[in-house]
N, C-alpha and C positions, 0 to 999 in steps of 0.2 A: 719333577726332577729329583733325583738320589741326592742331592744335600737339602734341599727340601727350600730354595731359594725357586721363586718366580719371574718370570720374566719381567715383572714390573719392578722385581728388588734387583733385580739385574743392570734396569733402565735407571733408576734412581738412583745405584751406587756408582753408576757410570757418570752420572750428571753431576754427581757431588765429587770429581774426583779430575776430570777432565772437560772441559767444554765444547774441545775442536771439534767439528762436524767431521775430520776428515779423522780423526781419533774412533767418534762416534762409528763411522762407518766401517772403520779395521776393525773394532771391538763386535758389530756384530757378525763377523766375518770369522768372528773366533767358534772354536768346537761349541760351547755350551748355548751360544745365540742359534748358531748355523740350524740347531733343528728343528727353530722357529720359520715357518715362511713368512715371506719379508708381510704379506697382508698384517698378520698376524700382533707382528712388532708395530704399524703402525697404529692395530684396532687398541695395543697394550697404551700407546702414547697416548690415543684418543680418552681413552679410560682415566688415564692421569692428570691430563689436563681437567676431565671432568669433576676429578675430586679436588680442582687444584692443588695437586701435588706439585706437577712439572708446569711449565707454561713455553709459547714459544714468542721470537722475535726475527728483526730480521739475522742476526747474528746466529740464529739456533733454538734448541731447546735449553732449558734451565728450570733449576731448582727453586721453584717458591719456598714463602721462610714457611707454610707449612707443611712440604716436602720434606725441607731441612729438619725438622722435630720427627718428622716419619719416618726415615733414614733411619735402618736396621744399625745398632749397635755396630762401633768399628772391626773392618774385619784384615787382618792381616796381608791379605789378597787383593785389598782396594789399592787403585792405583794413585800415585801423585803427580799432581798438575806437575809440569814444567817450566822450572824459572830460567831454562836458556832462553836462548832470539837463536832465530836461524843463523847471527853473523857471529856466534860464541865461536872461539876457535877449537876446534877439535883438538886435545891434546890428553885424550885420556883413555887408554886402552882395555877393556875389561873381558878377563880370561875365567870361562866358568867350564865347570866341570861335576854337577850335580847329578846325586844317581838315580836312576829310574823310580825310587820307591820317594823320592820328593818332586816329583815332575811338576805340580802340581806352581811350588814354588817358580823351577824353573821355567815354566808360560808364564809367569808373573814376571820374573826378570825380564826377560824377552821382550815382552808387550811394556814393561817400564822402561826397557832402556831407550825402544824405538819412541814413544810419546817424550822421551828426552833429547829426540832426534840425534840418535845413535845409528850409525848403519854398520852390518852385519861383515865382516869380514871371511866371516867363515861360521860354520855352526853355533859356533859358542866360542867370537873371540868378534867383540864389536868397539869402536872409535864411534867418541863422542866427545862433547862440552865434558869441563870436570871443572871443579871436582863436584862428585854427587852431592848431594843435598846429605844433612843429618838425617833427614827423615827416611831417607833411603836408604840410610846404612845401618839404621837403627832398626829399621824390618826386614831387612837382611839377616839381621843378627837374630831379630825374631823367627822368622821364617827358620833357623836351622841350620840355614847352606853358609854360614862366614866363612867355613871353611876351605867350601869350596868355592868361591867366587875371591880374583888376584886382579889388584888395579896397579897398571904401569902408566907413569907420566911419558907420551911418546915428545918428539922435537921437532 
């Protein structure tokens, strides 16, 4: 792959960041997965669990504590778990408008807001729980785009 990341630091930064299976399955649904066939992703799990890195249960797969020590340096782009419950009330509007030469960011918004159980109002103008986490606004800020990303409290 052209940023020189593999499919099993893919797997692993996924497992450290988010646990939902149904997360898991949007994630590899995303561009950078998709050009794996699906065999392929599970021969990469197979592999993992063999150096026990990842391990599974009945809830899913997960990160062993010596996956956790494997775990590539933090990277700006990894996503964070979500602290709503599906019964958070939606009361928090978030309007973006990032430009093509930060896309990069913007799939990361996108894919963060939905694992915050955000839905998409329009391209780049989604309702969710709020307010965001520090964590989220603080790599926001990292990422670039503060600028361009506008949070309205809706009623």
């Amino acid at each position: 792959m052209e940023d020189g990341n593999t499919l099993g630091d893919y797997i692993i930064a996924f497992l450290s960041s988010a646990r939902s299976t149904r997360v898991f399955h949007r994630i590899l649904r995303e561009k950078r997965i998709k050009r794996y066939k699906t065999g392929s992703v599970y021969a990469e799990l197979s592999r993992l669990k063999k150096k026990q890195l990842i391990n599974q249960n009945n809830k899913g797969w997960f990160l062993t504590e010596k996956g956790k020590i494997y775990k590539k340096p933090y990277s700006p782009l990894e996503y964070i778990s979500s602290p709503f419950t599906k019964e958070s009330p939606k009361n928090i509007i978030v309007s973006f408008d990032i430009p093509e030469t930060k896309r990069h960011a913007r799939r990361w918004l996108r894919n963060q807001l939905k694992i915050f159980g955000y839905t998409m109002l329009q391209r780049s103008l989604w309702k969710g729980p709020g307010p965001l986490p520090k964590e989220c606004l603080s790599r926001i800020q990292k990422l670039g785009i503060k600028d361009s990303v506008k949070f309205f409290t809706s009623v």
